[in-house]
C-alpha positions in Angstrom: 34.6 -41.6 -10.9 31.3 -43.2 -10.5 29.3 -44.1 -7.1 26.6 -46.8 -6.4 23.5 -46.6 -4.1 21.3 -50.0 -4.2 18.0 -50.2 -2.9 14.8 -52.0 -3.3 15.6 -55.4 -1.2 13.7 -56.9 0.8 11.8 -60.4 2.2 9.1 -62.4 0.1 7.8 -65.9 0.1 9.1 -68.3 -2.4 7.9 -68.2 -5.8 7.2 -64.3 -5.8 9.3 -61.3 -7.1 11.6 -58.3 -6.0 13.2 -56.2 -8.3 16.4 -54.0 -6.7 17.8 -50.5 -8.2 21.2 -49.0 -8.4 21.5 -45.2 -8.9 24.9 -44.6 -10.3 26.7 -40.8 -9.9 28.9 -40.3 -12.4 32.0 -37.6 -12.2 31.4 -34.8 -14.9 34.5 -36.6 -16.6 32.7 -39.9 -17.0 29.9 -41.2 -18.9 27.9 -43.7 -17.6 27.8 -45.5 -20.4 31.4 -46.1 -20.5 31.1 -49.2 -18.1 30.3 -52.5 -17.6 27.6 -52.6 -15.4 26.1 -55.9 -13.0 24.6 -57.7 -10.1 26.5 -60.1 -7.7 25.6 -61.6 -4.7 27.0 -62.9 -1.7 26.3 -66.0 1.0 27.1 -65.6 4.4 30.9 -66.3 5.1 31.5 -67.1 1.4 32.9 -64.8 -2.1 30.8 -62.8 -4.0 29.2 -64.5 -7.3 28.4 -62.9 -11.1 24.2 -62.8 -11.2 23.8 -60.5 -14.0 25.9 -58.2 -16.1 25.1 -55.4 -19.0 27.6 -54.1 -21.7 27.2 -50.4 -23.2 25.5 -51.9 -26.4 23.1 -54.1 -24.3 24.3 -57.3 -24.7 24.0 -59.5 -20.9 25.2 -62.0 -19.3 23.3 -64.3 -16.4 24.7 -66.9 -14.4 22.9 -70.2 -15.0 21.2 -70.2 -11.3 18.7 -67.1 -12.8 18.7 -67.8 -16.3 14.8 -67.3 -17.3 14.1 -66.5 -13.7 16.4 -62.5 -13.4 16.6 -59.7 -16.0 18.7 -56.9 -15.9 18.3 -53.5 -17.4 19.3 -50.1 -17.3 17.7 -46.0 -17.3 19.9 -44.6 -19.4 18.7 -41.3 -18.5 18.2 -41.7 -15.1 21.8 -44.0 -14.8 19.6 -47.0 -13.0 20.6 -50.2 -13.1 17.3 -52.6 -12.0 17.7 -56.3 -11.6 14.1 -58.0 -11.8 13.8 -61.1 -9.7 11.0 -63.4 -10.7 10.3 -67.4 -9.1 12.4 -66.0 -6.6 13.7 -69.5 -4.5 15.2 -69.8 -0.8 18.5 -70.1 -2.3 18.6 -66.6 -3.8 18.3 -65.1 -0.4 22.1 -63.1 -0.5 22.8 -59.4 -0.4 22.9 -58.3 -3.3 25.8 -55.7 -4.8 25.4 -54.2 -7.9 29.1 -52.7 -9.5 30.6 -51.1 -12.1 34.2 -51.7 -14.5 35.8 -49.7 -17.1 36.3 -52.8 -19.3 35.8 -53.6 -23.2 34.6 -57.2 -22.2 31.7 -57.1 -19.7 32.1 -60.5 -17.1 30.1 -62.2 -14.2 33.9 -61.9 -12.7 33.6 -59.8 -9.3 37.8 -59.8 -9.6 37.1 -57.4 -13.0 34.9 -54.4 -10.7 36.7 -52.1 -9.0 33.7 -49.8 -8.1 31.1 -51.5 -5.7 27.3 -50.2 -4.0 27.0 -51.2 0.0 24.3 -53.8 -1.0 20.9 -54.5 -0.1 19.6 -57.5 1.7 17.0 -60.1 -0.6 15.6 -62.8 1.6 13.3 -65.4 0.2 11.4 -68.0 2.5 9.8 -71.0 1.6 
């Protein structure tokens, strides 16, 4: 019912900025606005973590590590999802997923997205 492309990773130095894109398709049976919408990411040989997530009616959620730091927003028109990535730090270097649930309450849970992009690499040196 809906696909995910990210894009827009990348490598930069400690303290600077990246912001990655996700181009949703939607079947002519959806609407895109129908679903929670967000950002995860995931360290080598561990789970994949909540960064940022969007309801419908614009309310977020951010996990506490890029509270301040990430913002996420959304194209409507275009069906973009963006994550901006400011005072990027080493630790934030993951791959980065961006996914989508059909759910009334939108979570930082990974378990409640059933629809997932291939992710793009953010690397952050020091």
């Amino acid at each position: 019912q809906i696909q995910l492309v990210e894009s827009g990773g990348g490598s930069v130095q400690a303290g600077g900025s990246l912001r990655v894109s996700c181009a949703a398709s939607v079947n002519p049976y959806s609407r895109y606005s129908d679903y929670c919408m967000g950002w995860f990411r995931q360290y080598p040989g561990k789970g994949r973590e909540g960064v940022a997530v969007r309801h419908q009616y614009g309310s977020t959620q951010y996990a506490d590590s890029v509270k301040g730091r990430f913002t996420i927003s959304q194209d409507y028109a275009k069906n973009i999802l963006y994550l901006e990535m400011n005072s990027l730090k080493p630790e934030d270097t993951a791959m980065y997923y961006c996914a989508a649930a059909k759910a009334l309450w939108c979570r930082l849970a990974p378990d409640d997205y059933s629809t997932w992009g291939q992710g793009t690499q953010v690397t952050v040196s020091s």
